[in-house]
N, C-alpha and C positions, 0 to 999 in steps of 0.2 A: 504494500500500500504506500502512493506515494506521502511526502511529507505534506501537502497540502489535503489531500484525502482525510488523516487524521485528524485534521484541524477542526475538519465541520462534517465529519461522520455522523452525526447526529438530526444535523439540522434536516426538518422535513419541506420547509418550504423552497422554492427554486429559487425566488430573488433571494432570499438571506446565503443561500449557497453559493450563490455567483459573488454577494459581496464578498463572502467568508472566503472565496478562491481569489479575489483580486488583492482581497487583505494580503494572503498569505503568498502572494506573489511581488510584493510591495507596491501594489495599485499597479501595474504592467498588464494591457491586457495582453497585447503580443506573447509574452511569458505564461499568462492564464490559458489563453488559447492551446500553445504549444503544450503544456500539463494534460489539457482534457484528451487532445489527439491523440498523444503518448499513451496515456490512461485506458483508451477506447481502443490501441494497437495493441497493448496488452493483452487486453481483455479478449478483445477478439482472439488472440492466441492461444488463449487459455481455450475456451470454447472448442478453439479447433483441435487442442490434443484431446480436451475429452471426451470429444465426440469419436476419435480416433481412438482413445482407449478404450471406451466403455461398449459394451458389448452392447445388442440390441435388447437382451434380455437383462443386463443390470439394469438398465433406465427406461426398465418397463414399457420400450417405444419412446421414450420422451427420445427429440432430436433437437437439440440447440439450434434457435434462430439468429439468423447475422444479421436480417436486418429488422429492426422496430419498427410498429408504425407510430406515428407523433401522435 
């Protein structure tokens, strides 16, 4: 988890997030921006090996989706 993640793990609403990630980026949004991309490459990664490990019978058919819809 990166260092900004921990910072407003908590928080449930989206603007107090977005400040909490400009906070923790020292008000940069270029910097905030690059976090979240980075953040969302990981993740996707992550997704993709454990779609790659998991068997179709461990995850009961569940198949990880790459893309959300808004």
């Amino acid at each position: 988890m990166s260092v900004q993640a921990r910072e407003f793990q908590e928080i449930n609403d989206d603007e107090a997030v977005a400040h909490a990630l400009l906070k923790a980026c020292n008000g940069d949004p270029i910097a905030a921006i690059v976090s979240v991309v980075r953040d969302a490459e990981f993740l996707t990664d992550q997704l993709e090996i454990a779609r790659t490990l998991l068997s179709h019978g461990m995850g009961r058919g569940w198949k990880p989706e790459f893309d959300r819809s808004a």
